[in-house]
N, CA, C and O of each residue as an XYZ file, in Angstrom:
484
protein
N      40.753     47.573    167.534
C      41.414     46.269    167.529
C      42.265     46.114    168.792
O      42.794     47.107    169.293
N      42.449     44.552    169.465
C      42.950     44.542    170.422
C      44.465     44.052    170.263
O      44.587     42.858    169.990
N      45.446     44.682    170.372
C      46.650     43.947    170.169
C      47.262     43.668    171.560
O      47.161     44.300    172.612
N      48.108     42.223    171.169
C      48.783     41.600    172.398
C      49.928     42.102    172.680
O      50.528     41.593    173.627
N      50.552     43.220    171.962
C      51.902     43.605    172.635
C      52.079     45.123    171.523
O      51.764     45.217    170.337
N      52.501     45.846    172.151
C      53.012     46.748    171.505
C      53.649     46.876    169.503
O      53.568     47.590    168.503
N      54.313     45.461    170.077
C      54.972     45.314    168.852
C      54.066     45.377    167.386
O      54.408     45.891    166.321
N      52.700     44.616    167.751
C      51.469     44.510    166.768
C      50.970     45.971    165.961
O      50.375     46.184    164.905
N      51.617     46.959    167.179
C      50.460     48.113    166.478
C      51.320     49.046    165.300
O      52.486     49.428    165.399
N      50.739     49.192    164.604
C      51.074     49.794    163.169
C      51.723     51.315    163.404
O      52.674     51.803    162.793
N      50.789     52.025    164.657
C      51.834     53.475    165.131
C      53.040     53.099    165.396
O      54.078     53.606    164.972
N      52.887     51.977    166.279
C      54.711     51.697    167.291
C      55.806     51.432    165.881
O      56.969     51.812    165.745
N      55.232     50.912    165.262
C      56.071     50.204    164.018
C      56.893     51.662    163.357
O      58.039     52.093    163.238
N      55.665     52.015    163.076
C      56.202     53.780    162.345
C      57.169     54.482    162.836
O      58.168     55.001    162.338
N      56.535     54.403    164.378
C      57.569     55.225    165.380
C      58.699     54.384    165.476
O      59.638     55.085    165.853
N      59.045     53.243    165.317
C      59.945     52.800    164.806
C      60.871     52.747    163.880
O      62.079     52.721    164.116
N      60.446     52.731    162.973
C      60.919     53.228    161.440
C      61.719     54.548    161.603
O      62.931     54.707    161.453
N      60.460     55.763    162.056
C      61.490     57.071    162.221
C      61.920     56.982    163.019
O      62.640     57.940    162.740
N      62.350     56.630    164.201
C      63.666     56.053    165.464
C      65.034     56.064    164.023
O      65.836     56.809    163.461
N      64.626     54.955    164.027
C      66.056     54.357    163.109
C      66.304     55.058    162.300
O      67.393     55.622    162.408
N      65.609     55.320    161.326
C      65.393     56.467    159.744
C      66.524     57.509    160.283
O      67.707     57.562    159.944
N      65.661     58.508    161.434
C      66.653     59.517    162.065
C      67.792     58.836    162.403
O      68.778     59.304    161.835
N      68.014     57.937    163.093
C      69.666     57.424    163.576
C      70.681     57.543    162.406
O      71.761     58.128    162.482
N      70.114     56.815    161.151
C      70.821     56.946    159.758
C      71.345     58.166    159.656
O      72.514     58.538    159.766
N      70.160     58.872    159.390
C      70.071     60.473    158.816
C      71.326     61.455    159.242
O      72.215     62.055    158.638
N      70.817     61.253    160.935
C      72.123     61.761    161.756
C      73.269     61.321    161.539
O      74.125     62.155    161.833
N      73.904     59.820    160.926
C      75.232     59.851    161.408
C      76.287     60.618    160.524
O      77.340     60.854    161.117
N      76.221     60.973    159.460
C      76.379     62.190    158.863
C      76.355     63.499    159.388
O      77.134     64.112    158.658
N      76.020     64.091    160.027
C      76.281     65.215    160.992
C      77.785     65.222    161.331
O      78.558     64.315    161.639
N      77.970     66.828    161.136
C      79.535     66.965    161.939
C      79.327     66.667    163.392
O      78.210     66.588    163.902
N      80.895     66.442    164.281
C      80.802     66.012    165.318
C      80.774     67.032    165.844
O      80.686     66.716    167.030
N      80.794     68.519    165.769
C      80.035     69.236    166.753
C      78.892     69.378    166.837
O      78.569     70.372    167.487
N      77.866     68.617    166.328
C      76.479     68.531    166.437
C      76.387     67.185    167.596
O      75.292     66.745    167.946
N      77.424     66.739    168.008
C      76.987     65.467    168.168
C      76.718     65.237    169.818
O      76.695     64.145    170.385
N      76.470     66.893    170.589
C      76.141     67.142    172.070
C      74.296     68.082    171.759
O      73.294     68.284    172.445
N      74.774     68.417    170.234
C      73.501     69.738    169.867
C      72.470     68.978    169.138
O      71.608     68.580    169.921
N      72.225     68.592    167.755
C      71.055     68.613    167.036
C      71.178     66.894    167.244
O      70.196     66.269    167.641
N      72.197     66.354    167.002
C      72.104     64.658    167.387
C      71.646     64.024    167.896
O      70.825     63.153    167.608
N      72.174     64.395    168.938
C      71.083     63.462    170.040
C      70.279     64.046    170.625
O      69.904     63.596    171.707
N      69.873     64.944    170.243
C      68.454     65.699    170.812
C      67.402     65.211    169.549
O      66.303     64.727    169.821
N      67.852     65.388    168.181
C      66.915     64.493    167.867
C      66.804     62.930    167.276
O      66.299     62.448    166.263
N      67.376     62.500    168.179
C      68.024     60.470    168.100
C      66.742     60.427    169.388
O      65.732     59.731    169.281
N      67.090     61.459    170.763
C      66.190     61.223    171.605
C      64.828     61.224    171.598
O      64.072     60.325    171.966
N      64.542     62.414    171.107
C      63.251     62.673    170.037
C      62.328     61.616    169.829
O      61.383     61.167    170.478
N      62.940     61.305    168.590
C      62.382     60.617    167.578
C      62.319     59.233    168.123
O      61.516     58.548    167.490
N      63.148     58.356    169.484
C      63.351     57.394    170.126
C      62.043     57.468    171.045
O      61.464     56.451    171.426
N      61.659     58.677    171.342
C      60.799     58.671    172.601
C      59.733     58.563    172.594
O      59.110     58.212    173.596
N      58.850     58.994    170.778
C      58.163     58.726    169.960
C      57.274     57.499    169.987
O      56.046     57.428    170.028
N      58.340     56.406    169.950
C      57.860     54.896    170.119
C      57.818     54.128    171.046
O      57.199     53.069    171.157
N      58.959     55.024    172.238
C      59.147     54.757    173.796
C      57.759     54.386    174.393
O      57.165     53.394    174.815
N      57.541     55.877    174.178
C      55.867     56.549    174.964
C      55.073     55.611    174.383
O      54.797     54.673    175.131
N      54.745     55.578    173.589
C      53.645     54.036    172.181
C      53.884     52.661    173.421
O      52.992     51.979    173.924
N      55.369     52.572    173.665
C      54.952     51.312    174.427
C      54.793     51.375    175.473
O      54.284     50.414    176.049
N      55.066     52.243    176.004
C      54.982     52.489    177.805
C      53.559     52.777    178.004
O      53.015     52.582    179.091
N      52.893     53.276    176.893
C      50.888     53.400    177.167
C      50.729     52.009    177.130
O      50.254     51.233    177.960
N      51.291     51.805    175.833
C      50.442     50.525    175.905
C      50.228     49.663    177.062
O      49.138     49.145    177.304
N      51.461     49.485    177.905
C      51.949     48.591    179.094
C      51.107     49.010    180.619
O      51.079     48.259    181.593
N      50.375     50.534    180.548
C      49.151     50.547    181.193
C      48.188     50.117    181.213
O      47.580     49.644    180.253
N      47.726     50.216    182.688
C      46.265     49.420    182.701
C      44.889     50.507    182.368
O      43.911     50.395    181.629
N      45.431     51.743    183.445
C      44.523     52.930    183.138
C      44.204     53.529    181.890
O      45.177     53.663    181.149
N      42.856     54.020    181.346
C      42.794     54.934    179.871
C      43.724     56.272    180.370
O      44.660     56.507    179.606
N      43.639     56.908    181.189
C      44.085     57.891    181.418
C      45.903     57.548    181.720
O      46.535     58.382    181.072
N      46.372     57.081    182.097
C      47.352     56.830    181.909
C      48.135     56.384    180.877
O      49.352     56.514    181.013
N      47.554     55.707    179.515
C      47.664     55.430    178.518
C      47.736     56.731    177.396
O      48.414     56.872    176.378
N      46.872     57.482    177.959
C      46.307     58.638    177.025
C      47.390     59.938    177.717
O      47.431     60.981    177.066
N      48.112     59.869    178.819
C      49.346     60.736    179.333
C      50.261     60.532    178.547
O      50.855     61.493    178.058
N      50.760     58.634    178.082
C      51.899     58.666    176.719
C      51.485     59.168    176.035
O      51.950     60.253    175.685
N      50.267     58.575    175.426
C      50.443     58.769    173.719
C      50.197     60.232    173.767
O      50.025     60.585    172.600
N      50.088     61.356    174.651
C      50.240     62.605    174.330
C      51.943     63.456    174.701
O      52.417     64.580    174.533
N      52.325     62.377    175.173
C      53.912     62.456    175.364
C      54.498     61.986    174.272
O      55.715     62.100    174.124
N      53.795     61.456    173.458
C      54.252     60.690    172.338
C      54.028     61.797    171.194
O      54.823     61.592    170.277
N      53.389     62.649    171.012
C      52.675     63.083    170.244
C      53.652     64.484    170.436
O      54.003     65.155    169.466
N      53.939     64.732    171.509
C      54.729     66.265    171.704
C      56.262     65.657    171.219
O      56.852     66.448    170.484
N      57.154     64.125    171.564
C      58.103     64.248    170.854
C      58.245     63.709    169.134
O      59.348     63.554    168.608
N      57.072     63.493    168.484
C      56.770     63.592    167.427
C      56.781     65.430    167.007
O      57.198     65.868    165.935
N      56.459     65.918    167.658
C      56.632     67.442    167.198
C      58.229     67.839    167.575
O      59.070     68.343    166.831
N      58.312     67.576    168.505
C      60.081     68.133    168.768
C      60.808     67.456    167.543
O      61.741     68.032    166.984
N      60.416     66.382    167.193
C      61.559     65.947    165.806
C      61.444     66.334    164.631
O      62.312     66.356    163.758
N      59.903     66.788    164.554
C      59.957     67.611    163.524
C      60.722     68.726    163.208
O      61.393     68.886    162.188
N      60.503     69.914    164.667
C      61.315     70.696    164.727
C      62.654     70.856    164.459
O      63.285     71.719    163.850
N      63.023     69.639    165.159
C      64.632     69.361    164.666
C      65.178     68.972    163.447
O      66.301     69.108    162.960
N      64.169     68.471    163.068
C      63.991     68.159    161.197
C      64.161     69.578    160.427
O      65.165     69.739    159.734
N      63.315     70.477    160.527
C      63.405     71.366    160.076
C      64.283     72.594    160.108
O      64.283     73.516    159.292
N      64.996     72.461    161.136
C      66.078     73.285    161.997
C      67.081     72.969    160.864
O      67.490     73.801    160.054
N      67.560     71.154    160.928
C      68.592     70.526    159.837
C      68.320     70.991    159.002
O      69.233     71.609    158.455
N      67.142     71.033    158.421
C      67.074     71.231    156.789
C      67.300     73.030    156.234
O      67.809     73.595    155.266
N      66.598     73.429    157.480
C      67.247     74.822    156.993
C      68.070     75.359    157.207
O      68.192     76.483    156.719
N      69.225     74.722    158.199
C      71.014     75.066    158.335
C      71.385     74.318    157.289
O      72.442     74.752    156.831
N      70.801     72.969    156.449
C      71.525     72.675    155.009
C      72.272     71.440    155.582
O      73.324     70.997    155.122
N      71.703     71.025    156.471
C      72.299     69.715    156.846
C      71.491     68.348    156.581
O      72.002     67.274    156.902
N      70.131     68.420    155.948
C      69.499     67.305    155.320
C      68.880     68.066    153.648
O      68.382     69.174    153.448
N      69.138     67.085    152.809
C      68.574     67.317    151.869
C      67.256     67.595    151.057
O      66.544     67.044    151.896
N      66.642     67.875    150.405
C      64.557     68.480    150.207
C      64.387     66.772    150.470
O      63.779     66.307    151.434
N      64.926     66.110    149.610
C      64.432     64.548    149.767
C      64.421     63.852    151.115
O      63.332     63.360    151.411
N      65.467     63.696    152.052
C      65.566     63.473    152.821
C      64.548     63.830    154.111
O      64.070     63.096    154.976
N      64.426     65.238    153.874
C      63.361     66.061    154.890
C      62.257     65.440    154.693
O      61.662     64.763    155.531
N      61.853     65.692    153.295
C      60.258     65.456    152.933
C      59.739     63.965    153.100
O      58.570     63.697    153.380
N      60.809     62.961    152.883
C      60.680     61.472    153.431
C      59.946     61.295    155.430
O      59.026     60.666    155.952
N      61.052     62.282    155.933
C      61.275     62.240    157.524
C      59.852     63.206    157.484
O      59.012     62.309    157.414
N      59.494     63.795    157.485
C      57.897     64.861    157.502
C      56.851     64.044    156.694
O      55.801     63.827    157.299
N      56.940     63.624    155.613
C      55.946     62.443    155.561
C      55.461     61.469    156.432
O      54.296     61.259    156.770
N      56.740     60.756    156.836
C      56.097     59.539    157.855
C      55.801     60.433    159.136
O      55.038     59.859    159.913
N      56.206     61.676    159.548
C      55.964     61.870    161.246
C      54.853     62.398    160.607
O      54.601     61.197    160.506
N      53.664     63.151    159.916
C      52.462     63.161    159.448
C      51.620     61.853    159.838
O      50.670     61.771    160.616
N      52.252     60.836    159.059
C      51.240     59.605    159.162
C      51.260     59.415    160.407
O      50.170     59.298    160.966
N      52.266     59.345    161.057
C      52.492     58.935    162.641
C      51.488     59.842    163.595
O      51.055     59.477    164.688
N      51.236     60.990    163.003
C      50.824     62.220    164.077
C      49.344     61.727    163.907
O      48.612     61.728    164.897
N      48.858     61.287    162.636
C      47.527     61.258    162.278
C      46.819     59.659    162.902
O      45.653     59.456    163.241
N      48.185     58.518    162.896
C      47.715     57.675    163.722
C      47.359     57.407    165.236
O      46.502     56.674    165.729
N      48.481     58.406    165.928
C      48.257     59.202    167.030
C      46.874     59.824    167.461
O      46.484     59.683    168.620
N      46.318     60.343    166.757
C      44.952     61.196    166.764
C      44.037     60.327    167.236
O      43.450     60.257    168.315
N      44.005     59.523    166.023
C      43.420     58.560    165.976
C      43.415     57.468    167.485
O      42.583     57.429    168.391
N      44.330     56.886    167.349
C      44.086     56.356    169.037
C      44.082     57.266    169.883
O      43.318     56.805    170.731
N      44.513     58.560    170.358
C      44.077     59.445    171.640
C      42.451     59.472    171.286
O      41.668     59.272    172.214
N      41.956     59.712    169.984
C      40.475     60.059    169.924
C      39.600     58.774    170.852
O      38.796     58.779    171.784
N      40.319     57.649    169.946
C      39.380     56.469    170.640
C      39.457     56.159    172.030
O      38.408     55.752    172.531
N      40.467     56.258    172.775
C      40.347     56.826    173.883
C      39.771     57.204    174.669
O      39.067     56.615    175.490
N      40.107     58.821    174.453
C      39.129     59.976    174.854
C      37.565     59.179    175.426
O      37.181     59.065    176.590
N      36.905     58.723    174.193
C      35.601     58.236    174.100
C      36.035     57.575    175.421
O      35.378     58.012    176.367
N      36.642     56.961    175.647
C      36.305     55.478    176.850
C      36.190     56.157    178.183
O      35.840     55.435    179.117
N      36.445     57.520    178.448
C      36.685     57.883    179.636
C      35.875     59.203    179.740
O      35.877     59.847    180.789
C-alpha cells in the first residue's frame, strides 16, 4: 500500500504509541535515573518512530531500508531497557508485558516492510 505521509502507516503509529507509553512509564522513575535508564530509554523508544519517518521521507529503497533497520535496532535497545527496569523492580509484570507486547508487534511490522523492500532492490 502506498501511503501519503508517514503519519498513515500503522508501524509509525505503534512506534508512536510506545514513544509516549514509555514517556508515561518513565515519569515515575527516581531522579537518579533521570541522566541513566530515562532518557536513554525516552530516546530509544523516540527513535523507533523517528527512523519510520525519516525512511519514509526518502527517495532511495536503500536508503529507506538504512532507517527502518535503524529503526529496528532502537526497537531492541528499548526492549533492553525494558527489561533492565523490570528486573531492578522498577516496572511492574503488567506494565512490562504491555511495553514487550506492542515492541513484538512493532518488530514484526518492521520485518515485514524491510522484507518488501528487500524484494525491490
Amino acid at each position: 500500500m502506498a501511503y501519503n505521509s508517514f503519519e498513515e502507516m500503522p508501524v509509525w503509529e505503534k512506534a508512536m504509541e510506545l514513544a509516549v507509553s514509555v514517556f508515561k512509564l518513565t515519569e515515575k522513575l527516581p531522579r537518579k535515573e533521570d541522566y541513566g535508564l530515562t532518557s536513554q530509554i525516552r530516546s530509544s523508544a523516540l527513535s523507533v518512530s523517528g527512523n519510520i519517518a525519516e525512511g519514509f521521507g526518502r527517495k532511495h529503497t536503500k536508503d529507506k531500508l538504512n532507517f527502518y533497520y535503524n529503526s529496528r535496532g532502537s526497537l531492541a535497545e528499548t526492549k533492553n531497557h525494558l527489561i533492565y527496569g523490570y528486573k531492578v523492580g522498577y516496572f511492574d509484570r503488567l506494565e512490562f508485558d504491555k511495553h514487550i507486547n506492542l515492541i513484538e508487534k512493532i518488530w514484526k511490522e518492521l520485518n515485514s516492510l524491510i522484507s518488501s523492500l528487500q524484494k525491490k532492490t
